[in-house]
C-alpha positions in Angstrom: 3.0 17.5 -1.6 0.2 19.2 -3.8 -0.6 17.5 -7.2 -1.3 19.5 -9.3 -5.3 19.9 -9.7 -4.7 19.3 -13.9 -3.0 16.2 -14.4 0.6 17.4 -15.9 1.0 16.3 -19.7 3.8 13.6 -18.8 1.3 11.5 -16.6 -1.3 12.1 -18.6 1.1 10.6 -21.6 2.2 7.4 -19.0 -1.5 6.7 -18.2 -2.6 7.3 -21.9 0.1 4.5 -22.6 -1.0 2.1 -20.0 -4.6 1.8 -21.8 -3.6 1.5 -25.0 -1.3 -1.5 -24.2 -4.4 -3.3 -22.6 -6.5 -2.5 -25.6 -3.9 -3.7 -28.1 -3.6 -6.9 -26.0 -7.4 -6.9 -26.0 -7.8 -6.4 -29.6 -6.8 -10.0 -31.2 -8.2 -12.0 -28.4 -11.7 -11.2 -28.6 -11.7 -13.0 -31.8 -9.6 -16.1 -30.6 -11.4 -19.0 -30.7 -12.1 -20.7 -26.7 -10.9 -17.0 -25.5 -13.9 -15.8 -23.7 -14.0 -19.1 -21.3 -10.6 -18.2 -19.9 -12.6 -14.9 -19.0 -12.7 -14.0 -15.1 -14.6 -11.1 -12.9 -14.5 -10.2 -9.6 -15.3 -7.3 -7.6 -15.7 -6.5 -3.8 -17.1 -3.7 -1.6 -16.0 -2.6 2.0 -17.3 -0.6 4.5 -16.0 0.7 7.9 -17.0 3.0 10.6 -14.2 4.3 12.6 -14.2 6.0 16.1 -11.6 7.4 17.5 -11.9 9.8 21.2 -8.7 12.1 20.1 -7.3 13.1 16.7 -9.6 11.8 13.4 -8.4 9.3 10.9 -10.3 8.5 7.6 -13.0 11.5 8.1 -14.3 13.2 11.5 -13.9 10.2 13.4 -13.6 11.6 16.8 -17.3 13.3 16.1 -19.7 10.4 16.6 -17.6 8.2 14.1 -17.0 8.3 10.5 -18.3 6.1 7.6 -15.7 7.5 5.0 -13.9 4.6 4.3 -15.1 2.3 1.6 -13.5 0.5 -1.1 -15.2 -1.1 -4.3 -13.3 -3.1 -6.5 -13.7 -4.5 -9.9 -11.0 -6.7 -11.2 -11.1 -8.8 -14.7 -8.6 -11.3 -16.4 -8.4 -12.8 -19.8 -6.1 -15.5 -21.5 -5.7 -14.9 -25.2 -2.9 -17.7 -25.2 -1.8 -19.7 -22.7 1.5 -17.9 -21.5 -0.3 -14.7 -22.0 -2.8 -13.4 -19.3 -4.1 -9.7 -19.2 -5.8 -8.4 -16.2 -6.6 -5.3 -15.0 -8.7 -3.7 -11.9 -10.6 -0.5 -11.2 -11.0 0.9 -7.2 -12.9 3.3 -6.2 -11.7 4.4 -2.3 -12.8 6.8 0.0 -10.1 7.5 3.0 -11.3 10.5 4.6 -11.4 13.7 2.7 -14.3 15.5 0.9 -15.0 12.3 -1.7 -13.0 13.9 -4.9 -10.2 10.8 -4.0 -13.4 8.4 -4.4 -13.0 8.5 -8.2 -12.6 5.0 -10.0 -9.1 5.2 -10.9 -7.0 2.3 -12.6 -5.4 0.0 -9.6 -3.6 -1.9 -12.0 -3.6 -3.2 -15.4 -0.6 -5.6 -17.1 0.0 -7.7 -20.3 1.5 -10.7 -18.5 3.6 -12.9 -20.8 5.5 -16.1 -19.7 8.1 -16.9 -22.4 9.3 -20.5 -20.2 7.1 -22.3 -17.8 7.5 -25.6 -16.8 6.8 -27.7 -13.2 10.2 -26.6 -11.8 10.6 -23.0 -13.6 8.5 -19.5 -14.6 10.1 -16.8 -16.2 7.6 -13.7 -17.0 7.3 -10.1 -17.7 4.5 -7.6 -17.1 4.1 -4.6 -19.0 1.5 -2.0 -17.8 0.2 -0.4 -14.3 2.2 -3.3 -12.0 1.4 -4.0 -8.5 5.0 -2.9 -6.6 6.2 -6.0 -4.6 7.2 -4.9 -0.7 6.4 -7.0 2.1 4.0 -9.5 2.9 0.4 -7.9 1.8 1.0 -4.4 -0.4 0.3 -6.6 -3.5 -2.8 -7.7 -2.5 -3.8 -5.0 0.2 -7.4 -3.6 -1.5 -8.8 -7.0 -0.9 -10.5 -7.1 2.8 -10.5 -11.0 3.0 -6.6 -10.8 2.2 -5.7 -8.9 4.9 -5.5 -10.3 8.7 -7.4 -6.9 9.9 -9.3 -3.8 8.8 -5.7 -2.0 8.9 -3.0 -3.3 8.3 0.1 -2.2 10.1 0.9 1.5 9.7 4.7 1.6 9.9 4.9 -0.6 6.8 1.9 -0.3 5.0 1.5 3.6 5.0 -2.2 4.2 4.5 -2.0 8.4 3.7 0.6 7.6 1.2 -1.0 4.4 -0.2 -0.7 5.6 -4.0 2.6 5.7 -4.0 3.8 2.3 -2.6 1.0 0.6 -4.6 1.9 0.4 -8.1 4.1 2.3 -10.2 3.9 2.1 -15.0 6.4 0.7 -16.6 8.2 -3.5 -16.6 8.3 -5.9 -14.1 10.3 -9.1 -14.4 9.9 -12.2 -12.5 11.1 -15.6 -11.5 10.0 -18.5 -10.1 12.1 -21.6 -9.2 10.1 -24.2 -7.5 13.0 -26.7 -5.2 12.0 -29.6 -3.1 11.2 -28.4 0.1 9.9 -25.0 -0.9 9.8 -22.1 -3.7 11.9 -19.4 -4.6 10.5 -16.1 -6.4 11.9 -13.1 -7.4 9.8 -10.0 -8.9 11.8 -6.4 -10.1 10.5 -3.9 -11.6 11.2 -0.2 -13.2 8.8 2.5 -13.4 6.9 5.7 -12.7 5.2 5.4 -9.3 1.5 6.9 -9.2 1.2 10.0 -7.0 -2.3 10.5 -7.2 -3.7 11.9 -3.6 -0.8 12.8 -2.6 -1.2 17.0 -2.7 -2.0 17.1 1.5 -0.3 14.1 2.7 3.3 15.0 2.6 3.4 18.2 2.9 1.0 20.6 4.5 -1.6 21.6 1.3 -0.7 25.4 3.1 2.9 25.3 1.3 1.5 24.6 -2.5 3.9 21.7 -3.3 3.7 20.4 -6.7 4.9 16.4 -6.9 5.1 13.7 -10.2 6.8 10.9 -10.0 10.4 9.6 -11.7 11.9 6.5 -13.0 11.9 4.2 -10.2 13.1 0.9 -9.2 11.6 -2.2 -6.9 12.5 -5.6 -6.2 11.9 -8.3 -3.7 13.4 -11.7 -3.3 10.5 -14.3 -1.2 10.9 -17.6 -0.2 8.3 -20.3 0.5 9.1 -23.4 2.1 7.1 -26.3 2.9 3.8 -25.0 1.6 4.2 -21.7 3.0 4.6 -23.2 6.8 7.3 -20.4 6.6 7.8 -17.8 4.3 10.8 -15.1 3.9 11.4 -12.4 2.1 13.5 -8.6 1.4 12.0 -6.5 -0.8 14.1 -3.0 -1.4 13.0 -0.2 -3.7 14.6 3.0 -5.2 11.6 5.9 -5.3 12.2 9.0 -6.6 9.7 12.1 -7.0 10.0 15.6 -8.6 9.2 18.5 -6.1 7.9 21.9 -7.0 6.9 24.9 -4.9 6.6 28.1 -7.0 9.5 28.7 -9.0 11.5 26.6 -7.3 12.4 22.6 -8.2 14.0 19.9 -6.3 13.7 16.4 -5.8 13.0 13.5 -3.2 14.6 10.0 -2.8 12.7 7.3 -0.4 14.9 4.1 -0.5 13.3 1.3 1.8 14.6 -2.0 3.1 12.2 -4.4 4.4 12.6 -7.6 5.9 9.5 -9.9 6.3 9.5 -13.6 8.2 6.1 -15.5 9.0 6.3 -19.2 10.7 2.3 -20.4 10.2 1.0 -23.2 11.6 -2.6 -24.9 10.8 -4.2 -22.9 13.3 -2.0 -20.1 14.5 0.7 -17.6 12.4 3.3 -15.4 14.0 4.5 -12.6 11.3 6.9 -9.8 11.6 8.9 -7.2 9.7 11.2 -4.9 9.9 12.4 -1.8 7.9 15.0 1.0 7.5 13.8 3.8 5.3 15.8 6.7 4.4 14.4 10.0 3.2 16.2 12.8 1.7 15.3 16.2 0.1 17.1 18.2 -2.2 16.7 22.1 -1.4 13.0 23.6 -2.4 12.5 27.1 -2.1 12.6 28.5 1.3 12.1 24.3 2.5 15.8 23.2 3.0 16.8 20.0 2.0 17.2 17.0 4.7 18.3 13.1 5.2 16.9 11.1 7.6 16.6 7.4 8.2 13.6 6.0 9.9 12.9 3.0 11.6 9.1 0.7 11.0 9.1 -2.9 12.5 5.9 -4.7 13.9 5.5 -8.6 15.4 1.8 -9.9 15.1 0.0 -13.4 16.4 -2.9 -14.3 14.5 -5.0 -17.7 16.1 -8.0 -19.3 13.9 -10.7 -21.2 15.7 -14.4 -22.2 15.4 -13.3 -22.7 11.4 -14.9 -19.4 10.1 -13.1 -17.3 12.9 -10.0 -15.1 13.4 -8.3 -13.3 16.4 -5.3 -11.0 16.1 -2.9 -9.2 18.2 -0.2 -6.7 17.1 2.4 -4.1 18.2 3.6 -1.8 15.8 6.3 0.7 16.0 7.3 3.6 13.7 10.4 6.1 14.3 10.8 8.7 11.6 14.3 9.4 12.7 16.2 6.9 14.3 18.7 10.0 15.6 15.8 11.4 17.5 13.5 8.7 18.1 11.6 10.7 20.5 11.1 13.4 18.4 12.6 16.0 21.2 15.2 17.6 18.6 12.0 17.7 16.1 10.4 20.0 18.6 13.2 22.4 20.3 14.1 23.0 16.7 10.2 24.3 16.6 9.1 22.3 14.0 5.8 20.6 15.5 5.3 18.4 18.1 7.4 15.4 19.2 4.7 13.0 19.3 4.4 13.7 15.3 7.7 12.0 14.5 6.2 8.5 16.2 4.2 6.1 16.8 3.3 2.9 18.7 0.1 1.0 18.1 -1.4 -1.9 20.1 -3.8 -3.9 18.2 -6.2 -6.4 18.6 -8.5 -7.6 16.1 -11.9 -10.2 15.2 -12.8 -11.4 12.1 -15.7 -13.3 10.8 -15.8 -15.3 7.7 -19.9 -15.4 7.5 -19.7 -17.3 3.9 -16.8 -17.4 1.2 -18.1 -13.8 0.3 -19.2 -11.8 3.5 -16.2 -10.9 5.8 -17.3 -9.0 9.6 -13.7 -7.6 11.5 -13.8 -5.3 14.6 -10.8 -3.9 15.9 -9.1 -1.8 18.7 -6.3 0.2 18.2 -4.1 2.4 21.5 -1.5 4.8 19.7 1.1 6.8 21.6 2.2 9.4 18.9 1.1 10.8 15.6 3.9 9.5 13.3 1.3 7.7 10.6 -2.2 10.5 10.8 -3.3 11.3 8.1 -2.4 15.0 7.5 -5.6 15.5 5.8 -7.4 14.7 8.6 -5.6 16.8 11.2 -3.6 19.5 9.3 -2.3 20.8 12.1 0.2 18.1 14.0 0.4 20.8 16.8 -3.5 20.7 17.4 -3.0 16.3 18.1 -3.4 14.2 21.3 -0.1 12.2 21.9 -2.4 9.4 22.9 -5.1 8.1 21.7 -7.4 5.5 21.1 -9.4 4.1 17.8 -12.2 1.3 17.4 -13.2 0.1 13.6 -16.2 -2.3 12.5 -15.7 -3.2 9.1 -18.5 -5.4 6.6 -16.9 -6.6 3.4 -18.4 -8.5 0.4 -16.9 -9.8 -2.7 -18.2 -12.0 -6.0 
């Protein structure tokens, strides 16, 4: 899909609106007395080379490596009352590309209110740029200390269409109940979902596809229990984006179902989840609409030692049709390669906590298939190795 290179007067309107939320929240609190020492900044900075021997990923990675990926963050919250908490955070990311998606861009930004909290119950609302809730780490997935490795698992966690699973403008509600023996949460939201970056990873930037995004809907039901010794949870979400190629209009619906289960121990976790996601297309132009449900799953072991240290191993599979899951009908019906519509990735990973604020990972990943590349990387799926291999080092800091 191909955003449009002058941001269309709707999102412009939707962004317009998120701002002047925060700045109306902003407004009475500066002048609230105590305010100002409920006031909390962060910020953080990653930076990874990657080197891969076939097919690039995040810049020309098979060419002596690539340094373009980085991520600095800036995040800030505020209490002007006690059930009201506004926070906000600005990222600028490189993923590849020629820099232009390096921008600072608003990651998210919510008036949080909590009309009933108590030490068993938490009902809340956000209004704003809301994180979406899906799985185990999209809510907190810019942070490099949150995740268990540089990447986190590409069946799930798409990172060429990160934009559009990360946050979407409009209400979220949520719930907490806190029981006995562990804690229940629920989080559902409605909104437009952010589409920014998206003009050459859908669709090939050759076909001129125009995309904004449409009311949408998320939600995910979690459970904790015993202090998070094991955690549960299905998150399910309702996507819908507007399509335009020339003259021509039509629509796309991406409705995913993820289930997420994670038994940790003191020094050892094993987490997995699993998802069906179905993709359809209206007719666009001389593109023909289609329906297909794909299949994402991954199982990883994570083992702590020597206090400040980390090991990982992973295996992640992606399907993008569970009818052909080896792509063969893709390819006779001369549409690319088969190895384009999959992927499976074996991962194993080493982190470093140096101090609270300097993170060191290194990572090895062997991919059969081409199911997750970037398309702005390699353009043309026909011109990628089925196999290959990729290693990333990765230094991250944070205050």
């Amino acid at each position: 899909m191909i955003e449009s290179k002058s941001l269309p007067w709707s999102r412009r309107r939707r962004s317009h609106s998120v701002c002047v939320a925060l700045a109306l929240a902003w407004a009475p609190m500066v002048e609230a007395d105590g305010v100002m020492d409920t006031l909390q900044v962060h910020g953080f900075l990653s930076q990874a080379l990657v080197i891969t021997d076939d097919n690039d990923f995040f810049g020309p990675s098979s060419n002596d490596g690539s340094l373009k990926y980085t991520e600095i963050g800036a995040n800030a919250s505020i209490r002007p009352r006690p059930d009201v908490l506004v926070a906000a955070q600005v990222l600028s990311r490189r993923a590849g590309g020629d820099g232009s998606d390096a921008r600072p861009a608003l990651d998210y930004g919510v008036v949080d209110y909590q009309p009933y909290s108590d030490q068993r119950r938490t009902l809340g609302i956000q209004l704003g740029r809301f994180k979406n809730p899906f799985g185990f780490y999209n809510q907190t997935r810019d942070v490099a200390f949150t995740r268990p490795s540089i990447l986190l698992p590409q069946s799930i966690y798409f990172d060429r269409t990160r934009s559009l699973g990360l946050s979407a403008d409009g209400v979220s509600l949520y719930a907490e109940e806190r029981m006995e023996h562990g804690t229940l949460r629920f989080t559902g939201g409605v909104g437009t979902p952010s589409t920014r970056d998206l003009d050459d990873q859908l669709f090939p930037a050759h076909l001129g596809m125009d995309v904004s995004g449409s009311t949408s809907s998320i939600a995910q039901l979690r459970y904790e229990h015993s202090g998070g010794h094991f955690t549960a949870a299905l998150s399910a979400a309702d996507v819908n984006l507007d399509l335009g190629l020339g003259p021509s209009e039509g629509e796309l619906n991406f409705q995913p179902w993820i289930l997420s289960l994670q038994y940790d121990k003191e020094h050892w976790a094993l987490t997995g989840e699993f998802a069906l996601r179905r993709v359809s297309t209206t007719d666009t132009g001389p593109l023909p609409g289609s329906d297909v449900t794909g299949e994402s799953w991954y199982i990883q072991y994570t083992r702590r030692f020597l206090d400040n240290w980390q090991w990982l191993v992973r295996y992640d599979s992606l399907v993008s049709n569970r009818d052909d899951r080896s792509g063969q009908a893709y390819e006779a019906q001369g549409r690319g390669p088969a190895h384009a519509r999959y992927a499976d990735d074996i991962t194993f990973g080493l982190q470093w906590r140096v101090n609270p604020r300097v993170l060191v990972a290194a990572e090895y990943h062997h991919i059969d298939g081409t199911g997750w590349l970037p398309l702005r990387d390699e353009p043309d799926p026909a011109e990628t190795q089925r196999r290959w291999n990729m290693v990333l080092f990765q230094l991250s800091l944070r205050f």
